[in-house]
MIVEXZA-420846 format. One record per residue (C-alpha): residue number from 1; residue in three letters; x, y, z. Coordinates in pm, whole numbers, plus 50000, padded with zeros to 5 digits. Layout:
% residues N
<site num="NUM" residuo="ALA" x="X" y="Y" z="Z"/>
...
END
This chain:
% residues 293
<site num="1" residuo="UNK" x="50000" y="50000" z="50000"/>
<site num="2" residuo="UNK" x="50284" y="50255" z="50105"/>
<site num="3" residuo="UNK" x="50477" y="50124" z="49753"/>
<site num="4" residuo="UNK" x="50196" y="50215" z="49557"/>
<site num="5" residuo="UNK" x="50101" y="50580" z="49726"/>
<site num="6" residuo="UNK" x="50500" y="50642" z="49636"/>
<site num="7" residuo="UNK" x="50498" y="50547" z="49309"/>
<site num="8" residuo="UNK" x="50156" y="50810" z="49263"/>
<site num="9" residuo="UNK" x="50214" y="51066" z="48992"/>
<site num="10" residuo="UNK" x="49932" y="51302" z="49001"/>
<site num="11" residuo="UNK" x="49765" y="51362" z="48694"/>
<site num="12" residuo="UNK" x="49767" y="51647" z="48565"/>
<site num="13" residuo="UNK" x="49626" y="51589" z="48185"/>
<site num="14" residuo="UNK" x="49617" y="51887" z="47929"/>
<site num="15" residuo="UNK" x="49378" y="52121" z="47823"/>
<site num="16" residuo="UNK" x="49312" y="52138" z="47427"/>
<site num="17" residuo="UNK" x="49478" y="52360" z="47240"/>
<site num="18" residuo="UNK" x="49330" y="52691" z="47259"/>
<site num="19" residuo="UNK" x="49520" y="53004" z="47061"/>
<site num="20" residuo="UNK" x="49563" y="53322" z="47284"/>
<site num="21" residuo="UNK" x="49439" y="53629" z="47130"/>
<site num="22" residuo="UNK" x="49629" y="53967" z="47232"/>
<site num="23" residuo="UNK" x="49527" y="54120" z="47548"/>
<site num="24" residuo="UNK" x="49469" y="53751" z="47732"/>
<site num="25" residuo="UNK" x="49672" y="53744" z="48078"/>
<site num="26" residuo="UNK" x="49658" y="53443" z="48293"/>
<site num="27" residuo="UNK" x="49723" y="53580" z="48678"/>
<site num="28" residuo="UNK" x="49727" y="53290" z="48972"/>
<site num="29" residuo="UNK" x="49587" y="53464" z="49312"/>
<site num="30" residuo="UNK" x="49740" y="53289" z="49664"/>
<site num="31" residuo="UNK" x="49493" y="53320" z="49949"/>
<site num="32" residuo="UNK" x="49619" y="53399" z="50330"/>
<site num="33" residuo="UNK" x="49390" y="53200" z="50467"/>
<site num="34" residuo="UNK" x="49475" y="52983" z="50733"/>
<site num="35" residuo="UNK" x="49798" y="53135" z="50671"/>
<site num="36" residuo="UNK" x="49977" y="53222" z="51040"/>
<site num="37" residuo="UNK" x="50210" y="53484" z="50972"/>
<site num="38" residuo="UNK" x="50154" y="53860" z="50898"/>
<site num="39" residuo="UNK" x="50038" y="53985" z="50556"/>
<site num="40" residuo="UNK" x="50337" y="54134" z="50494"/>
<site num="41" residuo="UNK" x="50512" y="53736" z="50618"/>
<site num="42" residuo="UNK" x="50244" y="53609" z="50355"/>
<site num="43" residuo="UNK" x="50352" y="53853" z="50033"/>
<site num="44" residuo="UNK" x="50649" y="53733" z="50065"/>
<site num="45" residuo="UNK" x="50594" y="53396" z="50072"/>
<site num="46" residuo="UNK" x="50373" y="53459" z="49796"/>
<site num="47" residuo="UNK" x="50600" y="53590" z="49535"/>
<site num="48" residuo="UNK" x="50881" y="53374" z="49608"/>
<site num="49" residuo="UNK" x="50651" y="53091" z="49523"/>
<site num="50" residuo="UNK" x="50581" y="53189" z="49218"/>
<site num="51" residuo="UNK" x="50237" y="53390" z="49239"/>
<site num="52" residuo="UNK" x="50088" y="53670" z="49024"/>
<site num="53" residuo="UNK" x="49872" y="53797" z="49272"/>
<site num="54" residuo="UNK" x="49679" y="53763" z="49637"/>
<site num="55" residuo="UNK" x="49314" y="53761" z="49717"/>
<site num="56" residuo="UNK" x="49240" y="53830" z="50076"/>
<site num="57" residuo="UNK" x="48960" y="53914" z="50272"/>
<site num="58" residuo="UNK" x="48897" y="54286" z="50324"/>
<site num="59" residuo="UNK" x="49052" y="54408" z="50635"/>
<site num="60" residuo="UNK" x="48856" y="54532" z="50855"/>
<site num="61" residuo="UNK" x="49110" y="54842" z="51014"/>
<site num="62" residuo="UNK" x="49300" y="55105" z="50801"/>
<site num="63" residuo="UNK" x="49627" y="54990" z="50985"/>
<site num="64" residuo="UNK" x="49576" y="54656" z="50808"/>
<site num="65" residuo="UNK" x="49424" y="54819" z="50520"/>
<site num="66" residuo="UNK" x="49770" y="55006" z="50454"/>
<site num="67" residuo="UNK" x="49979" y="54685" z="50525"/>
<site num="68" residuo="UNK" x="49814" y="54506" z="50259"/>
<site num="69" residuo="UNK" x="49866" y="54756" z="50015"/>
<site num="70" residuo="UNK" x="50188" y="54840" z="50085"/>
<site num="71" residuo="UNK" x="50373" y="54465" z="50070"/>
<site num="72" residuo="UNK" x="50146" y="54398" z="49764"/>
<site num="73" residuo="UNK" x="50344" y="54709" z="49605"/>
<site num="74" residuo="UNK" x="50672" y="54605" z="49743"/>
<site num="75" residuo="UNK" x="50649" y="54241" z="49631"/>
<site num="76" residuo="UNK" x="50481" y="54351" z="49286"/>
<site num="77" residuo="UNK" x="50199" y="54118" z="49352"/>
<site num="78" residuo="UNK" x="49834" y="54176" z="49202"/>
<site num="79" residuo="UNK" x="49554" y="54255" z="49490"/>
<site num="80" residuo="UNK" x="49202" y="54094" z="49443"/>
<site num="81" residuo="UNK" x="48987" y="54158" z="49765"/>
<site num="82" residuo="UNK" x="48713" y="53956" z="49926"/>
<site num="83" residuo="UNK" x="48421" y="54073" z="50077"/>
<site num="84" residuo="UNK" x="48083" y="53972" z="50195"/>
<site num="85" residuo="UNK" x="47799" y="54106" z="50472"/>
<site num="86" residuo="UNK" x="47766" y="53942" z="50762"/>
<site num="87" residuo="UNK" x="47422" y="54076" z="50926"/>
<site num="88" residuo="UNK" x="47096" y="53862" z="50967"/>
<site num="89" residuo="UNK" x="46874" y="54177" z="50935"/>
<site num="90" residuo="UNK" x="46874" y="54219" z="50508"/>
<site num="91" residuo="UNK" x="46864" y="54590" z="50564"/>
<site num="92" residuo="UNK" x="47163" y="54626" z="50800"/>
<site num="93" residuo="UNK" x="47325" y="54330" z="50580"/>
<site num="94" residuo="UNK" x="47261" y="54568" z="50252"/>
<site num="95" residuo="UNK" x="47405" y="54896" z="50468"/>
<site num="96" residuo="UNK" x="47717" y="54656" z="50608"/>
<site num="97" residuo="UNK" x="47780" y="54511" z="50223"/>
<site num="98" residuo="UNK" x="47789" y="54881" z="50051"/>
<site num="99" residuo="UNK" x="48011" y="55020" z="50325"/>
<site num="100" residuo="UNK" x="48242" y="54675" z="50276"/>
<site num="101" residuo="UNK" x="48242" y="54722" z="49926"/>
<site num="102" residuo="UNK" x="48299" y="55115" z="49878"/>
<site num="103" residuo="UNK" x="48640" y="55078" z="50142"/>
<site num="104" residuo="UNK" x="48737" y="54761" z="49887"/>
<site num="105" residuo="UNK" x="48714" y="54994" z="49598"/>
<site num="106" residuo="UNK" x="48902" y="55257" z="49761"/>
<site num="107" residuo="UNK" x="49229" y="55036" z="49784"/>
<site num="108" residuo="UNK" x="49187" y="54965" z="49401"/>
<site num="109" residuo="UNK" x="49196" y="54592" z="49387"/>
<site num="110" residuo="UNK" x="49187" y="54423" z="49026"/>
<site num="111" residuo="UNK" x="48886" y="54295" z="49111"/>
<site num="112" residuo="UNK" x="48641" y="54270" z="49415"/>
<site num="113" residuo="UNK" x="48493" y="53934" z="49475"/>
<site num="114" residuo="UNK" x="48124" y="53917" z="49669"/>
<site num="115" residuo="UNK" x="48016" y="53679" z="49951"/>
<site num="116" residuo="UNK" x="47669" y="53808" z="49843"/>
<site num="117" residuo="UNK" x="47350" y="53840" z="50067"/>
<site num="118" residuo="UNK" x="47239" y="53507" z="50226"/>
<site num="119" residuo="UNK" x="47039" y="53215" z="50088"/>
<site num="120" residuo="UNK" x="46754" y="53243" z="50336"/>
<site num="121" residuo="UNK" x="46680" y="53614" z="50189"/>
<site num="122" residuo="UNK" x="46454" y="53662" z="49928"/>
<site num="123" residuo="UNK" x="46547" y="53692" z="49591"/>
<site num="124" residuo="UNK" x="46470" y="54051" z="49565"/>
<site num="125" residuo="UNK" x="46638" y="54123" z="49885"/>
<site num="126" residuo="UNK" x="46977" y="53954" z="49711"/>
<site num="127" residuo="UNK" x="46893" y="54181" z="49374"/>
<site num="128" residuo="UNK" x="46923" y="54466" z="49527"/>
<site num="129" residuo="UNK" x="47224" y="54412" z="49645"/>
<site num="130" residuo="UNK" x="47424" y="54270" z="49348"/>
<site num="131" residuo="UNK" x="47255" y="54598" z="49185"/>
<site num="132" residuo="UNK" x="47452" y="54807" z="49379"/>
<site num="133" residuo="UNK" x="47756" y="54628" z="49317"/>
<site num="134" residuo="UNK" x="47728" y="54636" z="48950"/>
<site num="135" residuo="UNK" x="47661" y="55028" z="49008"/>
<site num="136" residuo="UNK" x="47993" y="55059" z="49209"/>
<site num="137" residuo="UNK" x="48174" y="54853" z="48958"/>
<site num="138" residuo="UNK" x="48046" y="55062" z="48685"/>
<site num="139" residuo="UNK" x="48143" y="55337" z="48836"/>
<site num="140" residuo="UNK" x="48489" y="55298" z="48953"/>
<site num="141" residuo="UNK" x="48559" y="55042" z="48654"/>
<site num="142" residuo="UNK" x="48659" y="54787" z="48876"/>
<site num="143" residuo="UNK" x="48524" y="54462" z="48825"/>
<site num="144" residuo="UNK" x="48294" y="54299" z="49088"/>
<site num="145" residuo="UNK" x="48212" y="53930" z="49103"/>
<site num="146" residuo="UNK" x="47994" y="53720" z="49284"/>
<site num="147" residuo="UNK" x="48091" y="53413" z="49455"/>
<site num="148" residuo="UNK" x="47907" y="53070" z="49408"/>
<site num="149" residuo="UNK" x="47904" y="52984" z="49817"/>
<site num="150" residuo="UNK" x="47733" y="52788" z="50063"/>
<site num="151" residuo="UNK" x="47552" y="53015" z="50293"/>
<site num="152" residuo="UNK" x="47547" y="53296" z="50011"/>
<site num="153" residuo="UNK" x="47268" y="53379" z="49761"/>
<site num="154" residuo="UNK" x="47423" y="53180" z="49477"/>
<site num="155" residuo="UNK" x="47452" y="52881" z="49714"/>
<site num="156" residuo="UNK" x="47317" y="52638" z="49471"/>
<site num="157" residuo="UNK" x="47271" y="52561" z="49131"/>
<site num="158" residuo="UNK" x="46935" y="52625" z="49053"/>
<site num="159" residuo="UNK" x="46860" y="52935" z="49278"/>
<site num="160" residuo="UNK" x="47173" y="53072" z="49078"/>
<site num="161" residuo="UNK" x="47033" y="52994" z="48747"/>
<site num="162" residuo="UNK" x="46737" y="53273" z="48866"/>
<site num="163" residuo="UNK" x="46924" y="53524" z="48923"/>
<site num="164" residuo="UNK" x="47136" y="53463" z="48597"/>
<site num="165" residuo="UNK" x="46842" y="53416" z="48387"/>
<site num="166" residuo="UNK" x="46672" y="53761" z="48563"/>
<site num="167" residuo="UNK" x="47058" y="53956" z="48565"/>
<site num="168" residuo="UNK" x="47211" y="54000" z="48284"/>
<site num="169" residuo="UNK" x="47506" y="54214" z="48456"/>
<site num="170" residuo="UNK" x="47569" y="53962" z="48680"/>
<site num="171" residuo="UNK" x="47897" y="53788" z="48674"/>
<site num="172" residuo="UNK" x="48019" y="53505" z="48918"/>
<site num="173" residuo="UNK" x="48298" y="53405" z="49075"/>
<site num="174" residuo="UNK" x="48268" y="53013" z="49026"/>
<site num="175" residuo="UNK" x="48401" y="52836" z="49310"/>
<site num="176" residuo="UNK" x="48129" y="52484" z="49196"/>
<site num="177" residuo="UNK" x="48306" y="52300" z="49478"/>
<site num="178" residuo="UNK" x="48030" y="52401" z="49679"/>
<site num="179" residuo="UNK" x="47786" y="52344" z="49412"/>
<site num="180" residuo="UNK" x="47911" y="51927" z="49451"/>
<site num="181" residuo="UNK" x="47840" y="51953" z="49850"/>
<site num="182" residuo="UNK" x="47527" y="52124" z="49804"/>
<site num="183" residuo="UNK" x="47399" y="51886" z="49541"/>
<site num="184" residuo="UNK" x="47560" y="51616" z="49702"/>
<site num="185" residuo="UNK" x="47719" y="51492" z="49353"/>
<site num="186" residuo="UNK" x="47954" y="51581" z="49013"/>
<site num="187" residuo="UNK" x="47621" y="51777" z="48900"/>
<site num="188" residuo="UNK" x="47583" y="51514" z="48630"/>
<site num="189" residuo="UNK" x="47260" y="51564" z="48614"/>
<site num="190" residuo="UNK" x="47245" y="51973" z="48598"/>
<site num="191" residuo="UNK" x="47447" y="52009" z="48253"/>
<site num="192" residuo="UNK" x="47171" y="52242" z="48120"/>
<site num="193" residuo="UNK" x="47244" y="52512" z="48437"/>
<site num="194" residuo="UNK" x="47624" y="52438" z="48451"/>
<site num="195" residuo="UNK" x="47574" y="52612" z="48027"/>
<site num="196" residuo="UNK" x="47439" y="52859" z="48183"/>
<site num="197" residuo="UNK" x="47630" y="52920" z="48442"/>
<site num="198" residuo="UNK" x="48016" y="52874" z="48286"/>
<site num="199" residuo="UNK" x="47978" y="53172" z="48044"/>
<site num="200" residuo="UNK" x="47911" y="53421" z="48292"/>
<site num="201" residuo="UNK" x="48223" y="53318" z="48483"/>
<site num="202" residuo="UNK" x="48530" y="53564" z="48501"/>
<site num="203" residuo="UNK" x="48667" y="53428" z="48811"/>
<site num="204" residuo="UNK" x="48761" y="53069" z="48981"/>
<site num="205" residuo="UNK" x="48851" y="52946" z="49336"/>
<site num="206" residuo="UNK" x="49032" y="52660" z="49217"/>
<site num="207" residuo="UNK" x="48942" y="52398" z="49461"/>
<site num="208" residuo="UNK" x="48860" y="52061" z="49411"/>
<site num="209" residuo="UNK" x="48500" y="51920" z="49571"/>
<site num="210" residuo="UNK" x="48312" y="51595" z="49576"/>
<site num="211" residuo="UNK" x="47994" y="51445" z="49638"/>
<site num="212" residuo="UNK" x="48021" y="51485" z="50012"/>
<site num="213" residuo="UNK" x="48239" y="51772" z="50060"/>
<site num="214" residuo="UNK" x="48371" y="52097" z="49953"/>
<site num="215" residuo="UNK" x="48726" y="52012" z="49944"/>
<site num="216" residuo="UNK" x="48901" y="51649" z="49888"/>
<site num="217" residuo="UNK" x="49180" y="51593" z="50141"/>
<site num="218" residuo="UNK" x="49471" y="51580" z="49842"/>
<site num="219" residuo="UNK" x="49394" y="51648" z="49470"/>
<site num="220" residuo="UNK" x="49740" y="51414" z="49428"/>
<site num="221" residuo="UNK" x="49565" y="51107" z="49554"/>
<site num="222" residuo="UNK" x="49503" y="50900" z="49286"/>
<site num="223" residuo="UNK" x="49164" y="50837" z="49455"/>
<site num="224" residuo="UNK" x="49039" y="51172" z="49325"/>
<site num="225" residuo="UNK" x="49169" y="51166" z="48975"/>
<site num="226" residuo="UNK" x="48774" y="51165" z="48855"/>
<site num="227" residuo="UNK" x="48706" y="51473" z="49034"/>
<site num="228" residuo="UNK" x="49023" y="51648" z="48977"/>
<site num="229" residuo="UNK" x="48886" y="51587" z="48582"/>
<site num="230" residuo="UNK" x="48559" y="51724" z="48615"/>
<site num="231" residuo="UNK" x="48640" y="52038" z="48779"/>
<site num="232" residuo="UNK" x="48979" y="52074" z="48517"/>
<site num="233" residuo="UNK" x="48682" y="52048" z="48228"/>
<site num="234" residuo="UNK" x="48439" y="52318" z="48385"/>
<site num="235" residuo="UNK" x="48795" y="52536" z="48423"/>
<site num="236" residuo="UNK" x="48880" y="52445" z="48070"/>
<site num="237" residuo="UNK" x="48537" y="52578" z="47931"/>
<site num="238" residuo="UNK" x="48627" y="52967" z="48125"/>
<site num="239" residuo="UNK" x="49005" y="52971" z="47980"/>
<site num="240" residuo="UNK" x="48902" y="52922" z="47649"/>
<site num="241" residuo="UNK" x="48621" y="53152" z="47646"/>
<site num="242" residuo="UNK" x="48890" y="53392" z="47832"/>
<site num="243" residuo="UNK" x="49161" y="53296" z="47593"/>
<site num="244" residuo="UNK" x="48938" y="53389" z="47272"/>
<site num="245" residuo="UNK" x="48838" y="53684" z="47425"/>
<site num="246" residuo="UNK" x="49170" y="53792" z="47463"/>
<site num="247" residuo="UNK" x="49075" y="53888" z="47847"/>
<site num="248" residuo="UNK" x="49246" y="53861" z="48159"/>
<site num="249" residuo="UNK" x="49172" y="53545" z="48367"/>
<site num="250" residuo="UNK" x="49200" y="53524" z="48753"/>
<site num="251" residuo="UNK" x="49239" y="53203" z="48945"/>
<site num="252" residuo="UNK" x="49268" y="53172" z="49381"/>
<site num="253" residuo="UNK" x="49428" y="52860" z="49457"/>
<site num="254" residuo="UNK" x="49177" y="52845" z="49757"/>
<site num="255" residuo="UNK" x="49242" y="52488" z="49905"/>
<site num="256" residuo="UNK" x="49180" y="52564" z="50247"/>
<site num="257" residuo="UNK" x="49284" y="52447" z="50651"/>
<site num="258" residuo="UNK" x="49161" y="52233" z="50925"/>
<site num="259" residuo="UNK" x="48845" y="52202" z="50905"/>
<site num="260" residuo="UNK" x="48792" y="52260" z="50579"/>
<site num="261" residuo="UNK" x="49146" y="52005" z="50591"/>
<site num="262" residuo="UNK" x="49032" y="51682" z="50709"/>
<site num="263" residuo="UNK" x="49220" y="51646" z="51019"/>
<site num="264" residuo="UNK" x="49299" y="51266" z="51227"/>
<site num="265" residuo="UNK" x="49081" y="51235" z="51557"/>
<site num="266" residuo="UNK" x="49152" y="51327" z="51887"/>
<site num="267" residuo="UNK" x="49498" y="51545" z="51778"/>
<site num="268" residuo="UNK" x="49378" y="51759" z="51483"/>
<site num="269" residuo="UNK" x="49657" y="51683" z="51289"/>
<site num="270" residuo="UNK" x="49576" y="51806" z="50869"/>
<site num="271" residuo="UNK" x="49619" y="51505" z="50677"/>
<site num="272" residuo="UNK" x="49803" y="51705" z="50396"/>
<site num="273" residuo="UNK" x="49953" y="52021" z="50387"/>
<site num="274" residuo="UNK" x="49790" y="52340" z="50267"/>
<site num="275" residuo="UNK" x="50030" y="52493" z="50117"/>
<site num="276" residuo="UNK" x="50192" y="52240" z="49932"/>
<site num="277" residuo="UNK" x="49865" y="52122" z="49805"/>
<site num="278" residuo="UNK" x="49764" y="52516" z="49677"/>
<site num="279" residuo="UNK" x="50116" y="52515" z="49514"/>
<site num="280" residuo="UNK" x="50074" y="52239" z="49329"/>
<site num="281" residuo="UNK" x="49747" y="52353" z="49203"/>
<site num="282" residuo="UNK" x="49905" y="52682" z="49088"/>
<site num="283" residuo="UNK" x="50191" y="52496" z="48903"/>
<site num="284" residuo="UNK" x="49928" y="52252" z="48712"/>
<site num="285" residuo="UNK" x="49689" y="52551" z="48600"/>
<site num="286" residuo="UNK" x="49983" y="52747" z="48508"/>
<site num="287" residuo="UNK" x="50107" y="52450" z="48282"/>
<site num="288" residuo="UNK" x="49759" y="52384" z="48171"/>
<site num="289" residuo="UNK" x="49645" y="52720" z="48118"/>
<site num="290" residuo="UNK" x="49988" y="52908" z="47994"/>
<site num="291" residuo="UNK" x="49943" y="53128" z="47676"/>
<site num="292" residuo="UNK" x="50172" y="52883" z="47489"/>
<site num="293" residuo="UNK" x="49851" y="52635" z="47490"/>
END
């Protein structure tokens, strides 16, 4: 058993050939989370692996706020920001997300990515706020996705496929990992909504999900080579729209820690390690996604 987990080489396949027109960039975000240093520690670490860029959650104190900017600048990395309301009272929520979202703009991210409203609001409660996103994004030209996430408004499939059918504006963030828990499978049997949904993607959280979980405990197992796959040929679909385009694609490596780690009993102990795991998803969608393909 321990002979045959050495001799593992995790697949990586390749995408089909897909010719770059000018103006397509390819930019690989690291996330801090469950990182234990400082931002600043975290840049650092960042750049000397090999990353374009950093998506982080927006800070919540201009002493923070300032850090982050400043050791993005000093370590030339791209900023993409993270932000999402927190209230149980829509109204509040809707005051909390515009305030959230109008300090994000002010540091000038390259994008702004939404943890937007909550599934147990109404849809129109949700609209409104994604319509003041899109006004915020039209006005400061910075572009403003929202996230497909558990506990968000675009929790599911088929709620999402509303709002995209009634939104034309709206643009996601596709993180479908969730979309596998939620659904409790590969989403086989939603093909029509995932056609829906891959078109109005400009964004991924490249993480890897299954039929019971957000997040498999090593996409290098060989046990998960079907699900690494599936979620490389929803990918594929973006980067060639992207690539065509000629438009800039982002990807967050956004494999994440105990708990979202599965962890042994009783110590707590990850059974893999973060980092090494988002690394190696940043090398294999650089490979895979790289403007010579």
């Amino acid at each position: 058993m321990g002979t045959a987990a050495a001799a593992w080489t995790p697949w990586t396949g390749t995408a089909a050939p897909v010719k770059a027109a000018a103006g397509f960039e390819l930019l690989i975000m690291g996330t801090n989370w469950g990182y234990p240093g400082s931002i600043t520690e975290f840049c650092k670490k960042a750049r000397e692996e090999g990353y374009d860029g950093v998506e982080i959650w927006l800070p919540g104190d201009e002493k923070t706020r300032n850090e982050l900017k400043t050791a993005t600048q000093q370590h030339g990395l791209k900023l993409g920001l993270l932000y999402g309301g927190g209230d149980a009272d829509p109204e509040k929520h809707a005051a909390q997300f515009s305030e959230g979202l109008n300090l994000a703009a002010a540091m000038n991210p390259i994008y702004i990515n939404c943890h937007s409203g909550k599934d147990y609001f109404s849809f129109e409660q949700n609209r409104k706020m994604i319509e003041a996103s899109h006004t915020l994004g039209e006005r400061t030209g910075i572009p403003i996705y929202h996230e497909t996430h558990r506990g968000r408004c675009l929790f599911a499939a088929h709620t999402t496929r509303e709002f995209l059918e009634k939104m034309p504006n709206l643009r996601l963030t596709l993180d479908v990992s969730h979309w596998c828990n939620v659904h409790e499978s590969l989403l086989g049997d939603q093909a029509a909504t995932m056609n829906t949904t891959l078109p109005r993607v400009d964004h991924i959280h490249a993480r890897i999900g299954h039929a019971e979980g957000p997040q498999v405990n090593d996409p290098r197992a060989p046990e998960w080579e079907q699900q690494v796959k599936i979620h490389l040929g929803w990918w594929d679909s973006i980067v060639a729209r992207k690539k065509k385009e000629g438009k800039r694609m982002t990807i967050l490596t956004e494999f994440g820690p105990p708990d979202y780690l599965p962890t042994l009993p009783y110590t707590r102990q990850a059974v893999a390690s973060q980092w090494d795991i988002n690394v190696h998803m940043m090398h294999l969608l650089r490979k895979r996604y790289g403007t010579s393909a």
